[in-house]
C-alpha positions in Angstrom: 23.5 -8.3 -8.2 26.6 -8.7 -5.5 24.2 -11.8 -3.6 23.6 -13.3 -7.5 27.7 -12.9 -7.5 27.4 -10.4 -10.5 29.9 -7.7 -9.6 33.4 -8.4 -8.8 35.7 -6.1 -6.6 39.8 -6.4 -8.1 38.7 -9.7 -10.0 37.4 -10.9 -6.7 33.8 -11.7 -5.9 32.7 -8.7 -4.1 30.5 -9.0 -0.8 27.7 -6.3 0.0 30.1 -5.4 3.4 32.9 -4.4 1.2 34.5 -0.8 1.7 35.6 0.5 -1.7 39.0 2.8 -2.3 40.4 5.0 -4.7 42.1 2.8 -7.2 40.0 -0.3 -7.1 38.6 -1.7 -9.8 34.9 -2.6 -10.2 33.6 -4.6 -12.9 29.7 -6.0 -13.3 27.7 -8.0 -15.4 24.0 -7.0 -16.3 21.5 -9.8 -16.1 18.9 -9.7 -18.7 16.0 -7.8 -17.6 13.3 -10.0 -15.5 9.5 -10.1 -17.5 6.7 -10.0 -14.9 3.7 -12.2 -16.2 0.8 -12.7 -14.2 -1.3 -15.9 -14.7 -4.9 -17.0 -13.4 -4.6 -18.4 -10.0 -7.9 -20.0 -8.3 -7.7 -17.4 -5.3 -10.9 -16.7 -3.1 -11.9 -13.1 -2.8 -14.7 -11.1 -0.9 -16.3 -9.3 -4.1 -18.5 -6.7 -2.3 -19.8 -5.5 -5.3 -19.0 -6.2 -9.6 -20.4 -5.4 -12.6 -18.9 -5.2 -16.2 -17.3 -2.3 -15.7 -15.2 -2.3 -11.8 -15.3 -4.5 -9.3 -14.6 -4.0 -5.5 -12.7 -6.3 -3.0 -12.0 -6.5 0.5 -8.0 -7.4 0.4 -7.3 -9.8 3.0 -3.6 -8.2 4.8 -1.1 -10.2 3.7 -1.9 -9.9 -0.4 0.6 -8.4 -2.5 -1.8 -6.1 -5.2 0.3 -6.9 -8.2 3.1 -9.3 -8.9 6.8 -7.8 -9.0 10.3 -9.2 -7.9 9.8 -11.6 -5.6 6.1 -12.1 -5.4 5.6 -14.2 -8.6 2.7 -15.6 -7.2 -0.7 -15.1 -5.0 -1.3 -11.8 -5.7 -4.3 -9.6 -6.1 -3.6 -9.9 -10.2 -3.8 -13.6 -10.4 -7.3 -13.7 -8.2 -8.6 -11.0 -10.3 -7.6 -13.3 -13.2 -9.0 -16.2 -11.9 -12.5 -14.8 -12.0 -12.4 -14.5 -16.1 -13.7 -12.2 -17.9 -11.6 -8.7 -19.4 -9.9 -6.3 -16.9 -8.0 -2.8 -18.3 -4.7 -2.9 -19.5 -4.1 0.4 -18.7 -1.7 -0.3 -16.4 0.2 -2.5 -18.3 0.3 -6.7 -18.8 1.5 -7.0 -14.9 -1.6 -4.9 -13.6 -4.6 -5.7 -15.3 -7.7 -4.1 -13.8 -5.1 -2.1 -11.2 -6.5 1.3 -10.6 -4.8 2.1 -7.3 -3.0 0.1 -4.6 -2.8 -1.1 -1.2 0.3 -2.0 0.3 0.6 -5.8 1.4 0.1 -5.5 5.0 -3.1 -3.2 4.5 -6.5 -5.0 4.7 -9.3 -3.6 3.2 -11.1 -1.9 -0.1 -9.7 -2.0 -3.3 -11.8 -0.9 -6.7 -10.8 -2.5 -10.1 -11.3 -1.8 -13.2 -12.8 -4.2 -15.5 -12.5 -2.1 -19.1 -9.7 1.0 -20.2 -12.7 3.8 -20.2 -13.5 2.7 -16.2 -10.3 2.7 -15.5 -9.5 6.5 -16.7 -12.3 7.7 -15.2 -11.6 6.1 -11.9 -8.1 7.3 -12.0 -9.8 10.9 -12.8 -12.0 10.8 -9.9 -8.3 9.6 -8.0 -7.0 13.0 -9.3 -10.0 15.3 -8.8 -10.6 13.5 -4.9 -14.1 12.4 -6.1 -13.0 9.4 -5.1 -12.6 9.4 -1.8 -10.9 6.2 0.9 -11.4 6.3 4.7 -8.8 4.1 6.6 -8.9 3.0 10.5 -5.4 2.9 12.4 -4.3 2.0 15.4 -1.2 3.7 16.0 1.0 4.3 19.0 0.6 7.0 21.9 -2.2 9.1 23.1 -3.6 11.2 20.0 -3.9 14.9 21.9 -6.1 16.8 19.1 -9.6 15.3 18.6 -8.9 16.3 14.6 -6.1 17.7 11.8 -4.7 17.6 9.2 -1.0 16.4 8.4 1.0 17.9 5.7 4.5 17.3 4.7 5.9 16.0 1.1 6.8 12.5 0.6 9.9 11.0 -1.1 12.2 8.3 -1.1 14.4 8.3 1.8 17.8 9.1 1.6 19.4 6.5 2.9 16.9 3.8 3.0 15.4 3.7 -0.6 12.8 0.5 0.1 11.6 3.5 2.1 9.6 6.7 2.2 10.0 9.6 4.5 8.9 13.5 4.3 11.7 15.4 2.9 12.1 18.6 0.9 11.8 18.2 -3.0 9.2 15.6 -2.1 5.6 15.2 -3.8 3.0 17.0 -1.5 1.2 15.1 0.6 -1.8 15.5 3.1 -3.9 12.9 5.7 -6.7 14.2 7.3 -7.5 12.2 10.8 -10.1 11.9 13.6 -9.7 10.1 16.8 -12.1 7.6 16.9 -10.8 6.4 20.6 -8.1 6.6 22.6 -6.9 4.3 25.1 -4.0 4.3 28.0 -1.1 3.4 25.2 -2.8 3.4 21.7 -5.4 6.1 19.6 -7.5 4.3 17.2 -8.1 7.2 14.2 -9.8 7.4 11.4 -7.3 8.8 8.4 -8.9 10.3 5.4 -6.8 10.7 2.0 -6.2 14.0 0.2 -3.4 12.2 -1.9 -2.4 9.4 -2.5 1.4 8.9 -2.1 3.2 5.6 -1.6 2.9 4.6 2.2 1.1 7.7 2.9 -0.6 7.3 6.2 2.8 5.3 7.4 5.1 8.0 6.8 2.7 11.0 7.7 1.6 9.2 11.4 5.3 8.1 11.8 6.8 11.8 11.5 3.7 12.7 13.8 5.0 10.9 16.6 2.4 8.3 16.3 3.4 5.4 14.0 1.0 2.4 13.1 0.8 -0.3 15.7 2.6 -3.0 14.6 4.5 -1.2 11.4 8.2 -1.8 12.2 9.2 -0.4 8.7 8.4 2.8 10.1 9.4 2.4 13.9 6.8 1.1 15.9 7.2 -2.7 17.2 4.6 -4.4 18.8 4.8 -7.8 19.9 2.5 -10.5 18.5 1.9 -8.1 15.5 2.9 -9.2 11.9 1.8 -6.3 9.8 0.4 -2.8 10.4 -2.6 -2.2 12.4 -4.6 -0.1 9.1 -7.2 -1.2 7.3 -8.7 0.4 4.1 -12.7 0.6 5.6 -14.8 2.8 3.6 -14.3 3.4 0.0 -16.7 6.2 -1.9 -17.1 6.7 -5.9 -19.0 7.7 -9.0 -20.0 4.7 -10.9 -17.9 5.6 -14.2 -20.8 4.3 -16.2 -24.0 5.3 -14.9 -22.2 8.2 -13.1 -24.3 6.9 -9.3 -22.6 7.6 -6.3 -21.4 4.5 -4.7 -20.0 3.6 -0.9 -18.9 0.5 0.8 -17.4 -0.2 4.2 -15.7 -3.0 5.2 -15.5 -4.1 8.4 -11.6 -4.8 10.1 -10.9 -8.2 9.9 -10.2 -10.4 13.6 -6.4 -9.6 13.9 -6.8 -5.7 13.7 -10.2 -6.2 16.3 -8.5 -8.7 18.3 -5.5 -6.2 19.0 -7.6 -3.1 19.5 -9.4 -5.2 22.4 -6.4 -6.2 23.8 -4.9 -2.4 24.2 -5.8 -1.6 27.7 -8.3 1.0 28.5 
């Protein structure tokens, strides 16, 4: 609102850097509250598997899930869109056929739901850990413990509210990992989900000492990386039709390989 030149500081236009005092005066105007419509795009996908009732993707890294402030456009929503047909509404007009999420630097499986009664029993199968994900990450530092288990609740950050962190009063939270291999500077792990908070893994690997390679929101920089090395690879659930167990892997896509190859041995 202060970039849009909405709030004013003593009848001046205030600036984000502005210290405030007792006394001064600060007056705002409300824009009108923004709609988010999604639209059918024409957006390739890698459908691993669809039917009437879900439908599961490989996300390429680099796809916003659903559109929201800022990402109008190219999302996961519009793709799903462009392929026709119904998708639940369950999540409301923004998120049609959006059971769970992937953030937009994540790679991997995704399941969708094409009508409301998939959709609630996918998210039961979310709640009762039927449905089970199993990601890949590269992260930082020699892993010590072959296995283990990370607990710690998750909630906004104080100070930094785009962010997550483990703090009291958070929602609990717990990753399961395996080292896969390790390798003179990096561990590549395999991280399996008991919950699923909002940057989960991220936060929970960060506040382990060993952040995802490549994920600078949470402190680990790597040059010639543009997102986090973790990738979403195997994906396991009860058909909520036919009630069959289902699994799908997906392999990591040339950017997460390429980097693993390059970490010296």
């Amino acid at each position: 609102m202060i970039k849009s030149h909405l709030v004013h500081l003593n009848g001046h236009p205030a600036d984000p850097a502005d210290r405030v005092a007792v006394g001064d005066v600060v007056d705002f105007e409300i824009p009108e509250a923004y709609v988010v419509e999604a639209g059918a795009e024409a957006i390739p996908l890698e459908v691993l598997y669809e039917d009437d009732d879900i439908a599961v993707i490989n996300k390429p890294a680099g796809m916003v899930v659903h559109p929201a402030p800022g990402h109008h456009t190219g999302t996961l929503v519009h793709a799903l869109l462009g392929r026709g047909g119904a998708w639940s509404v369950i999540g409301g007009a923004a998120r049609p056929g959006i059971v769970h999420r992937l953030d937009k630097g994540t790679s991997g499986l995704i399941v969708v739901a094409r009508n409301d009664v998939s959709h609630r029993a996918l998210s039961a199968q979310l709640k009762d850990r039927t449905l089970s994900r199993s990601y890949l990450a590269i992260v930082r530092g020699r892993v010590k413990a072959d296995a283990g288990e990370l607990e710690g609740p998750i909630g906004r950050h104080p100070v930094q509210r785009k962010r997550m962190a483990v703090v009291a009063g958070g929602r609990f939270a717990r990753t399961r990992y395996e080292v896969v291999e390790r390798r003179r500077t990096h561990t590549l792990l395999r991280c399996d989900l008991d919950t699923g908070r909002t940057h989960q893994i991220r936060v929970h690997l960060a506040a382990f000492g060993h952040p995802v390679a490549g994920d600078a929101e949470y402190g680990s920089r790597d040059a010639g990386l543009e997102r986090p090395m973790l990738h979403a690879w195997r994906l396991r659930l009860r058909h909520p039709r036919t009630g069959i167990d289902l699994s799908f892997e997906a392999t990591p896509p040339a950017d997460f390989n390429a980097f693993w190859d390059s970490v010296a041995r």
